[in-house]
Backbone as a ProteinNet text record, in pm:
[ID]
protein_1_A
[PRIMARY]
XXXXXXXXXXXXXXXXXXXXXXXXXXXXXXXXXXXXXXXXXXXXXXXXXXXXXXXXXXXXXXXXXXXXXXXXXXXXXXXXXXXXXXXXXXXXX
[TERTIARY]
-2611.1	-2507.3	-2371.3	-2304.2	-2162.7	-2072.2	-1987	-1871.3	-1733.6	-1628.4	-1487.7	-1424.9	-1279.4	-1206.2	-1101.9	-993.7	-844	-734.9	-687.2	-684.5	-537.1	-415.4	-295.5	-293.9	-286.5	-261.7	-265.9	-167.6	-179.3	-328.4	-349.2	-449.4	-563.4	-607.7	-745.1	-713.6	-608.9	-582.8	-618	-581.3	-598.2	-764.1	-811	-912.9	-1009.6	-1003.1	-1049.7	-1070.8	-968.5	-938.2	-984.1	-980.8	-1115.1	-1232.1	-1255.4	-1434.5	-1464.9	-1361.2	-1426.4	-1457.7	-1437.2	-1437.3	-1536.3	-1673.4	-1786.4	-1773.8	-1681.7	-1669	-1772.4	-1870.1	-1975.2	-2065.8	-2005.6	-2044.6	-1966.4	-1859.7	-1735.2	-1783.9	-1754.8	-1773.6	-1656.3	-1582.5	-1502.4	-1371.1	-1198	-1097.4	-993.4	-951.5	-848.5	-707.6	-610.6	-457.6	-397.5	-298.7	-208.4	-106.1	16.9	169.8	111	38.4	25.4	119.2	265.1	347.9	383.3	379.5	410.9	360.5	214.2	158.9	258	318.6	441.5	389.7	492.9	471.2	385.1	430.2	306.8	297.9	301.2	293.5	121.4	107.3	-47.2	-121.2	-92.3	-220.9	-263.5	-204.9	-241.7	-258.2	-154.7	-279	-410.5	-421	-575.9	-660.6	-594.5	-702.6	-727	-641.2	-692.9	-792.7	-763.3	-886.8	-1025.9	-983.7	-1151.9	-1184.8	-1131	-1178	-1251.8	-1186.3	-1259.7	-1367.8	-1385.5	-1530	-1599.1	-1644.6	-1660.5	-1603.3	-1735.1	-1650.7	-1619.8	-1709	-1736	-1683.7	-1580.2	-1541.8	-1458	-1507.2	-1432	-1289.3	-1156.2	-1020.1	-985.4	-933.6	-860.6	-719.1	-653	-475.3	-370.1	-343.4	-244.7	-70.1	-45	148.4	184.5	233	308.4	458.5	505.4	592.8	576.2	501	407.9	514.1	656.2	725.2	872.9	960.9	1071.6	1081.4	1001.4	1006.5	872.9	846.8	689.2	637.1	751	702.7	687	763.3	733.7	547.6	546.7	372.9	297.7	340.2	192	206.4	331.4	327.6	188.8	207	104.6	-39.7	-60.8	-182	-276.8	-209.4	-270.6	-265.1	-186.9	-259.5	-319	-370.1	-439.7	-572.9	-582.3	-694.2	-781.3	-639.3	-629.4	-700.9	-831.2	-849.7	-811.1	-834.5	-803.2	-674.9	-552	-421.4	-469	-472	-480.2	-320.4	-276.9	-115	-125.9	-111	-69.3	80.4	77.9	229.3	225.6	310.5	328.7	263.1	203.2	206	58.2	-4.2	-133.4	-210	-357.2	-395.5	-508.4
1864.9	1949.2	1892.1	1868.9	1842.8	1929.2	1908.7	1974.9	1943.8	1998.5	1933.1	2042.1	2014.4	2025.5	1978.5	2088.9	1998.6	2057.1	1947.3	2021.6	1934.1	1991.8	1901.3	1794.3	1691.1	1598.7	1664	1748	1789.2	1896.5	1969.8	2044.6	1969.1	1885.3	1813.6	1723.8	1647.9	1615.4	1674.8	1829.7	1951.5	1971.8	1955.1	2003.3	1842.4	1711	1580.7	1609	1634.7	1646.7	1708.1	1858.4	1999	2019.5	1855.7	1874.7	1952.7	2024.3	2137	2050.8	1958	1848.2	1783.3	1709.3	1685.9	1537.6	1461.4	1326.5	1221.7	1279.7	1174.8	1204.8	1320.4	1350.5	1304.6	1279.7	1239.7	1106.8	1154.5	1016.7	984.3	1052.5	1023.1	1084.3	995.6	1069	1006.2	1141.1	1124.2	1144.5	1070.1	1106.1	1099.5	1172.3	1197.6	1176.1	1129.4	1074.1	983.7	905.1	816.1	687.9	732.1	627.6	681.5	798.4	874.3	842.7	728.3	675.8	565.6	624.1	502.8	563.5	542.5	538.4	612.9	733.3	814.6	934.9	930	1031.7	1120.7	1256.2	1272.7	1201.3	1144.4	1080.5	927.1	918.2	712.4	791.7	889.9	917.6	963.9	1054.1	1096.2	1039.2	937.2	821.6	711.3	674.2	648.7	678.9	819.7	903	891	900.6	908.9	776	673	542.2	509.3	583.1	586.3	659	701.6	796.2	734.7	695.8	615.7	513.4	405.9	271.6	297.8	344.5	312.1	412.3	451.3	559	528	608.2	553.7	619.3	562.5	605.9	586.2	649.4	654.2	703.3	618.8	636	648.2	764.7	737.2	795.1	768.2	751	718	792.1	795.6	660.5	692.2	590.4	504.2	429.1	364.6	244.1	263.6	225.4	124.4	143.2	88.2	-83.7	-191.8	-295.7	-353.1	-447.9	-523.4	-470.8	-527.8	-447.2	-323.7	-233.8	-113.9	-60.1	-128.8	-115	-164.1	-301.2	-368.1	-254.3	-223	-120.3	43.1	52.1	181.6	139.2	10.7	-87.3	-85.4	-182.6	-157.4	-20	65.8	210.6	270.5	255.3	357.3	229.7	125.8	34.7	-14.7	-34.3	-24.8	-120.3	-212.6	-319.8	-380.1	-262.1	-270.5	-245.6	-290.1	-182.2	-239.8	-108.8	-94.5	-35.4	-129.4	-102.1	-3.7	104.4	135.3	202.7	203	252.1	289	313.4	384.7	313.6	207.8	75.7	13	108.2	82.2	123.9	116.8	179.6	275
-223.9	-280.2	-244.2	-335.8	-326.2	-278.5	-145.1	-149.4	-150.8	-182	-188.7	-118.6	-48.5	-3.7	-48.4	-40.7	-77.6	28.7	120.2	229.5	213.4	297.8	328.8	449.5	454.5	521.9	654.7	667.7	862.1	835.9	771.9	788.3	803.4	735.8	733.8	848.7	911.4	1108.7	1162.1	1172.3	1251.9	1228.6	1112.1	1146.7	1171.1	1162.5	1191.5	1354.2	1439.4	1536.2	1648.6	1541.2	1649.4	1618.4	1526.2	1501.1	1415.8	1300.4	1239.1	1093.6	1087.3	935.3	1003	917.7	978	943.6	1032.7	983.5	891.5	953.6	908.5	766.6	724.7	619.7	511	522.3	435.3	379.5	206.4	100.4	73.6	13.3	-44.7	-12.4	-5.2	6.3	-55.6	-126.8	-224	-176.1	-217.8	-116.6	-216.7	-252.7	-373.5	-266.1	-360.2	-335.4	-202.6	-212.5	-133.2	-95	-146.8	-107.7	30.4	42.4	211.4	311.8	283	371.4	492.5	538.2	623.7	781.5	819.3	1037.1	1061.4	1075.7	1185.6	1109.2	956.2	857.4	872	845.8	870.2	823.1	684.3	635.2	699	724.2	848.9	968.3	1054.4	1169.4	1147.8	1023.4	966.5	956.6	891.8	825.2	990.1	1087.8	1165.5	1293.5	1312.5	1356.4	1285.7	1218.1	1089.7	1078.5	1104.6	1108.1	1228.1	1340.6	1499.5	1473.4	1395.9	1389.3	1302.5	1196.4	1081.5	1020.7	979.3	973.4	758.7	706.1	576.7	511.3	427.3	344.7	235.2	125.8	12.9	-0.6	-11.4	-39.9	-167	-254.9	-385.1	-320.9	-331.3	-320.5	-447.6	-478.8	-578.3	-529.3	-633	-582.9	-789.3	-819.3	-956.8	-899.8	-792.6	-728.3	-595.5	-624.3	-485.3	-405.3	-439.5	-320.1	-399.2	-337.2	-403.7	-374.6	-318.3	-260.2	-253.1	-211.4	-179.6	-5.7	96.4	216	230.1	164.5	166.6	76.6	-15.6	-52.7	1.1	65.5	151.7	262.6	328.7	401.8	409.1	282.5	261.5	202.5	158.6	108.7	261.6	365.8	463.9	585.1	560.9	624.2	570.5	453.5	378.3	402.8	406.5	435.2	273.8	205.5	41	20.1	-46.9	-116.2	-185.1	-312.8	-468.6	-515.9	-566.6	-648.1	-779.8	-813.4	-993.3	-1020.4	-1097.5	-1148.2	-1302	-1322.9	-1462.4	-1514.7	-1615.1	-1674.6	-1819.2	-1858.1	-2013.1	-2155	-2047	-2208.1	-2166.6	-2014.7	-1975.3	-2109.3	-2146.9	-2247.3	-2131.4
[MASK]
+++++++++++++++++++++++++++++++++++++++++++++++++++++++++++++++++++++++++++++++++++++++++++++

């Protein structure tokens, strides 16, 4: 049985943290406005907790504005532990 959660960045920490999110059950995680991924924002400490617990999890990162510069995206590429960037825009089909 499938379940989802849509939890805010500090909430799903808060709960990574007190054990109440069952790390090891986790497939999949989705991060919207993922350009926020920078210093010590919840979602990179999140995502680095949950990495100490589990090595293998799938991330989908999106960001409508994924960063004004190149360091600033490799910036959020590697905290989010990005592989893939799929680029689209108005003229994507």
């Amino acid at each position: 049985t499938a379940r989802h959660f849509f939890l805010t960045p500090q909430t799903f920490h808060n709960d990574l943290t007190q054990a109440i999110c069952p790390a090891h059950e986790l497939v999949c995680i989705v991060v919207d406005e993922a350009h926020k991924a920078m210093g010590q924002h919840a979602y990179v400490v999140s995502l680095h907790a949950l990495r100490q617990q589990i090595t293998h999890i799938r991330i989908l990162a999106l960001s409508a504005t994924p960063g004004s510069d190149a360091t600033a995206m490799q910036q959020v590429v590697t905290n989010l532990h990005i592989a893939r960037v799929e680029a689209r825009d108005e003229h994507s089909v």
